[in-house]
C-alpha positions in Angstrom: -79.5 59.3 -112.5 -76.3 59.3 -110.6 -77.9 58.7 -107.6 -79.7 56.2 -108.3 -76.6 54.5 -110.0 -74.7 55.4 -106.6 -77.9 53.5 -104.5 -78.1 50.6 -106.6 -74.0 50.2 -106.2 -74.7 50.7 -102.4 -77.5 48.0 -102.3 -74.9 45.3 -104.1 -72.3 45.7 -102.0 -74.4 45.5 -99.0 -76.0 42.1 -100.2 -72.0 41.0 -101.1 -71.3 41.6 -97.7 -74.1 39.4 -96.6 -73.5 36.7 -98.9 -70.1 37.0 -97.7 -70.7 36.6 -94.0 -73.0 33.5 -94.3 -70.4 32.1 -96.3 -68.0 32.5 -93.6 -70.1 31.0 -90.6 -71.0 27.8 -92.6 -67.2 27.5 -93.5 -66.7 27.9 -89.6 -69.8 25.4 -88.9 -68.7 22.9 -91.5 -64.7 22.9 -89.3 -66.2 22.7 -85.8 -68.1 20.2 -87.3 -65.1 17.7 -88.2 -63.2 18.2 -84.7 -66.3 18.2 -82.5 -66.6 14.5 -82.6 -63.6 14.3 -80.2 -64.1 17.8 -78.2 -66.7 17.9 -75.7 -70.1 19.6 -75.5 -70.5 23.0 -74.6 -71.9 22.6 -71.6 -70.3 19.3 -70.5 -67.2 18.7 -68.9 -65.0 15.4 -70.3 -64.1 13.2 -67.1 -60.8 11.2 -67.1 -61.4 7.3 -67.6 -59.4 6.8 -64.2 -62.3 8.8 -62.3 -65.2 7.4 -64.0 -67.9 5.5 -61.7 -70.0 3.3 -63.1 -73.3 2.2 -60.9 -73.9 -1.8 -59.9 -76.0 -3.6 -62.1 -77.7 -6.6 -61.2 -77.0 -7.9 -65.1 -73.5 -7.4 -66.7 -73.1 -5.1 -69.5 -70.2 -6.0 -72.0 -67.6 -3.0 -72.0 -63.8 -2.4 -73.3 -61.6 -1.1 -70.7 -64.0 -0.7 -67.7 -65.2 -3.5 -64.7 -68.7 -2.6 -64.1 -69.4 -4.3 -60.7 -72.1 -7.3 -60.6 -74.7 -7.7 -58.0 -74.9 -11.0 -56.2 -78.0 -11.7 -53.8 -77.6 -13.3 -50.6 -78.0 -16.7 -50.1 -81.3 -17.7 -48.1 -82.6 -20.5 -46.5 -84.4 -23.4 -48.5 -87.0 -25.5 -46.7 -87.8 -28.5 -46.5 -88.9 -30.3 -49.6 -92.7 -30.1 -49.0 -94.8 -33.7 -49.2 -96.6 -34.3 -52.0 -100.6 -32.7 -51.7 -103.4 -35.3 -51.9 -105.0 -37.4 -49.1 -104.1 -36.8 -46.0 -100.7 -38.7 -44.9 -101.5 -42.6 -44.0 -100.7 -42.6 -40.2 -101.8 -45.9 -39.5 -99.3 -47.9 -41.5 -95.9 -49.3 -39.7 -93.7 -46.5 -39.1 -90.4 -46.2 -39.9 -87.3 -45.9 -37.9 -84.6 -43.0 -38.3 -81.4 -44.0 -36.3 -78.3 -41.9 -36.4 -75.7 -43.7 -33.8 -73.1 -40.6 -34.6 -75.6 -38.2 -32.9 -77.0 -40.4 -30.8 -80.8 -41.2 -31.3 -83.8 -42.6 -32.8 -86.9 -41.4 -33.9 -90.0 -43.2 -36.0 -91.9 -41.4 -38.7 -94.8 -42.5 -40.9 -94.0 -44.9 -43.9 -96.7 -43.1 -46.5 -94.1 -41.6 -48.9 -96.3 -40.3 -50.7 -97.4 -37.9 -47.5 -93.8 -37.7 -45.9 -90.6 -36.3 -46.9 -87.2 -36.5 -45.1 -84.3 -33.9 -45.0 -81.2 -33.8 -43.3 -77.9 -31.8 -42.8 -74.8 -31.5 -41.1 -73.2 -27.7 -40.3 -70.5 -26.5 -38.2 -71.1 -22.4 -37.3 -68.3 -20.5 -35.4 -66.6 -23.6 -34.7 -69.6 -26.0 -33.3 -71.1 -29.1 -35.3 -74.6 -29.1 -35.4 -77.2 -31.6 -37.0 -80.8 -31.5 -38.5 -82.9 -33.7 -39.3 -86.7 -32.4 -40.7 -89.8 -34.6 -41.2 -92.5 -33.4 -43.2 -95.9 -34.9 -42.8 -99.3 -34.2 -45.3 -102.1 -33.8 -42.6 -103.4 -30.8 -44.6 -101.8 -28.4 -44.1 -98.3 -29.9 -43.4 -96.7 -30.3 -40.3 -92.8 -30.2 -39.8 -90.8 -31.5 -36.9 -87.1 -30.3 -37.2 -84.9 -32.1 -34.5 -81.7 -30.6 -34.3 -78.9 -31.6 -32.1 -75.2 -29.1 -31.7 -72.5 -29.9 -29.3 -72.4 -27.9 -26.4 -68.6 -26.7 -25.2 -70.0 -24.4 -22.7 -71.7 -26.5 -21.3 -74.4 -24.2 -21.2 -78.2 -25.5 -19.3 -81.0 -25.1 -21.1 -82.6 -22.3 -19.3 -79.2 -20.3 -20.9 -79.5 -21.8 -24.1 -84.1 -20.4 -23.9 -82.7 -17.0 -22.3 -80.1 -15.9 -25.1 -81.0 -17.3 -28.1 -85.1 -18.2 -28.0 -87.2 -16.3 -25.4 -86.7 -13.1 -27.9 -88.8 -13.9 -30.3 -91.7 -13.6 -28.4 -92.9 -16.6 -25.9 -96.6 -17.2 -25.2 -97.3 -17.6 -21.4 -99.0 -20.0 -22.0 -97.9 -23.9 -22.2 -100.3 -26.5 -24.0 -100.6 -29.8 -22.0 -99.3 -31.4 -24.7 -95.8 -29.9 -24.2 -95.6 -31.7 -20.3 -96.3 -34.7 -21.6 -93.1 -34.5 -23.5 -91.4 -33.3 -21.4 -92.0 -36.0 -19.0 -90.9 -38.7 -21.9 -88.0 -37.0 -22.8 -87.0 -37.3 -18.9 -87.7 -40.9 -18.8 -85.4 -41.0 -22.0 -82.5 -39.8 -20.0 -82.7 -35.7 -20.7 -80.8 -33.9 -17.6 -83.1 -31.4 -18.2 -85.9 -30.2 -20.6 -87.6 -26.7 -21.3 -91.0 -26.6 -23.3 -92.2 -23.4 -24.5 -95.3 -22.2 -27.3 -93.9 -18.9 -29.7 -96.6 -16.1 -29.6 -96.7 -15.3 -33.0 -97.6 -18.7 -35.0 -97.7 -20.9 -32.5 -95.3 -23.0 -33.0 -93.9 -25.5 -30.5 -90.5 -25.9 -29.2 -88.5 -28.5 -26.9 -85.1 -28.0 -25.6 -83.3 -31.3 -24.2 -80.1 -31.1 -22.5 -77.6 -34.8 -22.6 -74.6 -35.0 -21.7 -72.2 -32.4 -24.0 -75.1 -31.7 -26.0 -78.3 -29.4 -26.8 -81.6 -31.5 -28.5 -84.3 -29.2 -30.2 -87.5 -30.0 -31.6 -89.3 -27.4 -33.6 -92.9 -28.3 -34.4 -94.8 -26.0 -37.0 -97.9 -26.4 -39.1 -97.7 -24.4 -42.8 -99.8 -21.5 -42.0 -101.7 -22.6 -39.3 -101.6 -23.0 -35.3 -100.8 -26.1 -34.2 -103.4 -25.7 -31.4 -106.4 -24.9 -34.4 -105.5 -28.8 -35.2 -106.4 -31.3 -33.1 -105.0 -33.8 -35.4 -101.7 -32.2 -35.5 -101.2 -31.7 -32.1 -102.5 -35.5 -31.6 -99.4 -36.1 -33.9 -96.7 -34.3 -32.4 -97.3 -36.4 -28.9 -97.1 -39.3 -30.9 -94.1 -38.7 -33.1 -92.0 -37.5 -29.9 -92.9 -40.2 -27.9 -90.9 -42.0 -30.1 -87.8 -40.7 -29.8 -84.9 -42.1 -28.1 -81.6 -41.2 -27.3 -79.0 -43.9 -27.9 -75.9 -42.9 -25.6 
C-alpha cells in the first residue's frame, strides 16, 4: 500500500513538473513575442537605412524617407506624319511650290492634300545648323523625299561627306539610270559637284549636292518597298527633283 502511495506521489510530481515547464516556454513565447516586432528574424540580418539599395523601376512607388530612382526612355525619332490612305495621290493637278530663301531653294510638290503631307525642321548638332524638309506622297505605298541642307565649315566635297558618314551602310554597286539623270539636273542647277548612290538593303535612293558653304541631300524611300519594284515611284522621284532649284 505504501508503494503504491509512494508511485502515485511520484507520477504527480512528474506531471507538475511538466505542466510546469510548458508553462514556462509559452511565458517565454508570449515575451519574444512582444519585442520581436522590432528585432530581426533569426536568420536575417537588419541592414542600416544608409546602405539600403533599392532597384530602378520604370513606375514610381510612393515611400517615406527613401528616392527610389525612375526610369526614363530615350527619346527616338518620329517620322514623318504619314498621308492620309485612300486613292492614290492626284499627280496631275498644279503643283505647289516650297521656297525657303534662308536655305536657299525651291522645290514643287503635288497639291492633293489629301495624298500629301509636309514636315519641316531646323537643328543645330555639335555646333552646325542643319534643315529638313520631308514630303510625303500616297502612291500606295508612300513615298518620302527628305531634302536636307547643313552648312559645311570644312568645307568638306562630297566624296568626304559619302566616305565617312554614308558608304557604311552598305551601298549597292549598282546605280539606277534614274539617279544620272538627276545628277545631270542638279549640275545644270548650279551643284559644284553631285554623288548619286542606291543603299543595298531597302533600296532607297540618295543624292548628295555640294553649293557653295553647303551639303544638299535628298533621301528617297518607299514604306516597305523598293523603289525600283515601282515604276510609278521611280517615275516620280525624276519628276519631283527635276523641280528643284537652288536660289543663291
Amino acid at each position: 500500500m505504501k508503494r503504491w502511495i509512494n508511485f502515485v506521489s511520484g507520477l504527480f510530481g512528474v506531471l507538475a513538473l511538466i505542466i510546469l515547464a510548458i508553462g514556462v516556454i509559452a511565458l517565454f513565447r508570449g515575451v519574444a513575442g512582444i519585442s520581436g516586432s522590432s528585432a530581426p528574424a533569426i536568420g536575417t540580418q537588419d541592414t542600416p537605412a544608409s546602405r539600403r539599395t533599392v532597384a530602378p523601376s520604370r513606375t514610381p512607388v510612393p515611400t517615406v524617407g527613401l528616392i527610389i530612382p525612375t526610369y526614363t526612355p530615350m527619346p527616338t525619332y518620329a517620322p514623318p506624319p504619314q498621308p492620309t490612305p485612300g486613292p492614290t495621290a492626284d499627280l496631275t493637278q498644279p503643283w505647289l511650290v516650297y521656297t525657303d530663301t534662308q536655305w536657299g531653294f525651291s522645290i514643287r510638290y503635288p497639291s492633293d492634300p489629301g495624298g500629301v503631307s509636309l514636315e519641316e525642321r531646323e537643328t543645330i548638332r555639335d555646333g552646325i545648323a542643319r534643315k529638313s524638309l520631308s514630303i510625303g506622297v500616297w502612291l500606295k505605298p508612300t513615298a518620302f523625299l527628305t531634302i536636307w541642307i547643313e552648312d559645311n565649315p570644312m568645307g568638306l566635297a562630297v566624296e568626304q561627306v559619302f566616305e565617312t558618314r554614308f558608304k557604311k551602310y552598305g551601298v549597292s554597286q549598282n546605280v539606277p539610270e534614274v539617279l544620272f539623270s538627276v545628277e545631270e539636273h542638279l549640275k545644270q542647277a548650279g551643284a559644284q559637284a553631285v554623288k548619286v548612290f542606291q543603299y543595298e538593303e531597302d533600296g532607297a535612293f540618295e543624292v548628295l549636292a555640294q553649293r557653295g558653304s553647303r551639303i544638299y541631300g535628298f533621301t528617297f524611300v518607299l514604306d516597305h518597298a523598293r523603289v525600283l519594284a515601282k515604276p510609278q515611284a521611280v517615275a516620280f522621284f525624276e519628276r519631283i527633283m527635276k523641280t528643284f532649284r537652288f536660289l543663291n
